[in-house]
N, C-alpha and C positions, 0 to 999 in steps of 0.2 A: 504494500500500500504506500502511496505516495500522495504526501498532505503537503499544499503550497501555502502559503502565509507571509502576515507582515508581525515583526516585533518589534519592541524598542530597544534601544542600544542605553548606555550609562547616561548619553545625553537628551534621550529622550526622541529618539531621531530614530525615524521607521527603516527598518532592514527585511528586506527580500529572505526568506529562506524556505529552504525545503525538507522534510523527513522522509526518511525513506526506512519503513519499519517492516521487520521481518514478520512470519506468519504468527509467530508467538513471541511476547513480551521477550525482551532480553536485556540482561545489566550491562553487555558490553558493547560501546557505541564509539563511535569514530566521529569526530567533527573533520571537515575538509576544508579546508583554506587555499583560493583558489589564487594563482600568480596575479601579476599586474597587466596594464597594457593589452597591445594584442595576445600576447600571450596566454590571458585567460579565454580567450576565443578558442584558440588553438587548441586548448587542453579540455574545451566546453564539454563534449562530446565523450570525451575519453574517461572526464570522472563523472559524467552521469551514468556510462555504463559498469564501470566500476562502482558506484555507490551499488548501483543494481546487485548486482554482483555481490557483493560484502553483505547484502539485504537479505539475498536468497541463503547466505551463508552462515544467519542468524544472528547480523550484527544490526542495531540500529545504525541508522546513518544522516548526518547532517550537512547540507550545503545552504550557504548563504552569500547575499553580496556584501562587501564591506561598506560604508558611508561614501554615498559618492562614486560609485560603481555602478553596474548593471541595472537591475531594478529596484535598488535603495533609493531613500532619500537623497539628496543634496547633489553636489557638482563634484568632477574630479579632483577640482584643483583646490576644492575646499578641505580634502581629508588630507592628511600626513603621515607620519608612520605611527606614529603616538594613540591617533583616533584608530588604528587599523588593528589595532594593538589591544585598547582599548573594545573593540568591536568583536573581537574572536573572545575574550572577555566575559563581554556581555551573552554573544550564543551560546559558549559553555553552560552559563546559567541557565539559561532560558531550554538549552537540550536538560539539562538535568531535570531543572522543573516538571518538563513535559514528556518524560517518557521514565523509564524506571532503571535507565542505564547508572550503575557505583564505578564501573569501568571503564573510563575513558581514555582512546588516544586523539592525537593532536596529526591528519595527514597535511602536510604541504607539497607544494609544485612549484618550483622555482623562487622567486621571494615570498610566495606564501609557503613555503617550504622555511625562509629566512625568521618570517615573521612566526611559524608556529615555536620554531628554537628558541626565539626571545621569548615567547610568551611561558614555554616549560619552565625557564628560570622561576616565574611565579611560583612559590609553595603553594603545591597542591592543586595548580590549575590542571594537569594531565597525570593518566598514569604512562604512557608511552607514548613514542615520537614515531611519526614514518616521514621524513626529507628523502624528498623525490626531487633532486640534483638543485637542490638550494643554491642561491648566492651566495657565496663565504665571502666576500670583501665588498661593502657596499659601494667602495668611491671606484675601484671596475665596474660594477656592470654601470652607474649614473656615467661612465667614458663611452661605453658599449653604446648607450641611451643616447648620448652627442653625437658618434659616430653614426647613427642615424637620420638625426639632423642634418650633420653635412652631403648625404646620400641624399636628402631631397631636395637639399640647395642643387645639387650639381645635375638633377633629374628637371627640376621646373624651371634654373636659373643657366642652366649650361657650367655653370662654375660657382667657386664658394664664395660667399658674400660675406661670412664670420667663422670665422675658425672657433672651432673647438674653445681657445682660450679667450675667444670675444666674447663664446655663450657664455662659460663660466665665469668669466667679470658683470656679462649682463643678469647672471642669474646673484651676483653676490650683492646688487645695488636692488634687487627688488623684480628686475623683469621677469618675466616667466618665456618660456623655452617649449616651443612644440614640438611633438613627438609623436608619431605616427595618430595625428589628433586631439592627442594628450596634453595637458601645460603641468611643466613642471614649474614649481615653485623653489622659493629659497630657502622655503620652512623643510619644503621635502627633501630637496639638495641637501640642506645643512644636517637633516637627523639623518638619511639612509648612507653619506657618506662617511658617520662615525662608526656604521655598521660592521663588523671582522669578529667573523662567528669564530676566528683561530686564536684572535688577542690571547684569552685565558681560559682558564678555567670553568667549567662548566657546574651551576647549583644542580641541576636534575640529574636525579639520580637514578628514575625509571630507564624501562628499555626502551630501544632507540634502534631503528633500520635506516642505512641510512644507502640509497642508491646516485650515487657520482657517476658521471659519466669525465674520462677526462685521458688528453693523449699524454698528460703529463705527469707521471706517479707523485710528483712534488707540490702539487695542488692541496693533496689530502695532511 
């Protein structure tokens, strides 16, 4: 069975989400945290048949938008990493509330794969991790993010008009930064480039799957 809905987040701010509940009640439930960007397009498909999937296999299952995504409330350029953070948060709560799951893991996909590792640190927000090829260095992939900028400078304009270090002086005065649609902010730029899932040491202490994909053994 699959129940579609709106909840509210800590801020009071209505969030998109979906269950997806097996044939009998079960404690152990998944929340899914879906990437950013096009990227959550790309994976749209893949973890609705995978929730499917985890459903038939007697897990509850949770998908939702964050603030400012898909079919939530508000605008992209309004959420940060903080509200996103805050937003995985809040649907823990609201899965728990609403179904009779004690066992929870935390799935991510790419920086929702980033974002569910930050949020483990929380005591007792999860009991297990699945990072499905997370971001480990936030100020790479926001270069990765630029370098798609100048890919459509050089597509609509025949050549580059702001290099990479124009976006990021216009992004440190306040401008926002398009990206396949998207506007990146300074609040977003300034928190996801402190992000480096390697800096230290890790509080969670639950189990953790973690799938990298990478040609470079020195990644990990």
């Amino acid at each position: 069975m699959e129940e579609h809905f709106y909840f509210k987040n800590s801020s009071g701010k209505e969030l998109f989400g979906v269950i997806h509940s097996p044939e009998k009640p079960s404690t152990k439930g998944v929340l899914i945290c879906h990437p950013l960007f096009e990227e959550k397009l790309h994976v749209h498909r893949v973890l609705v048949d995978f929730s499917r999937l985890l459903s038939s296999s007697g897990f509850s299952v949770m998908c939702f938008d964050y603030y400012g995504d898909g079919d939530s409330q508000g605008e992209f350029e309004e959420a940060t990493l903080q509200t996103r953070l805050n937003d995985i948060s809040s649907a823990l709560d609201f899965f728990r509330g609403k179904t009779s799951v004690d066992r929870l893991a935390l799935l991510g996909v790419r920086f929702g794969a980033t974002l569910a590792s930050l949020s483990a640190e929380k005591k007792e927000l999860s009991d297990a991790l699945i990072l499905w090829a997370p971001i480990l260095k936030g100020n790479d992939y926001l270069l990765q993010l630029l370098r798609m900028n100048l890919i459509h400078q050089v597509v609509v304009y025949k050549k580059v008009l702001y290099t990479r270090e124009d976006l990021i002086k216009g992004l440190k005065v306040g401008k926002r930064i398009n990206v396949e649609g998207y506007e990146i902010t300074r609040e977003l730029y300034e928190q996801v480039s402190k992000v480096d899932l390697l800096a230290e040491d890790k509080k969670f202490k639950g189990k953790a799957l973690l799938f990298q994909f990478s040609q470079n053994s020195t990644d990990f």
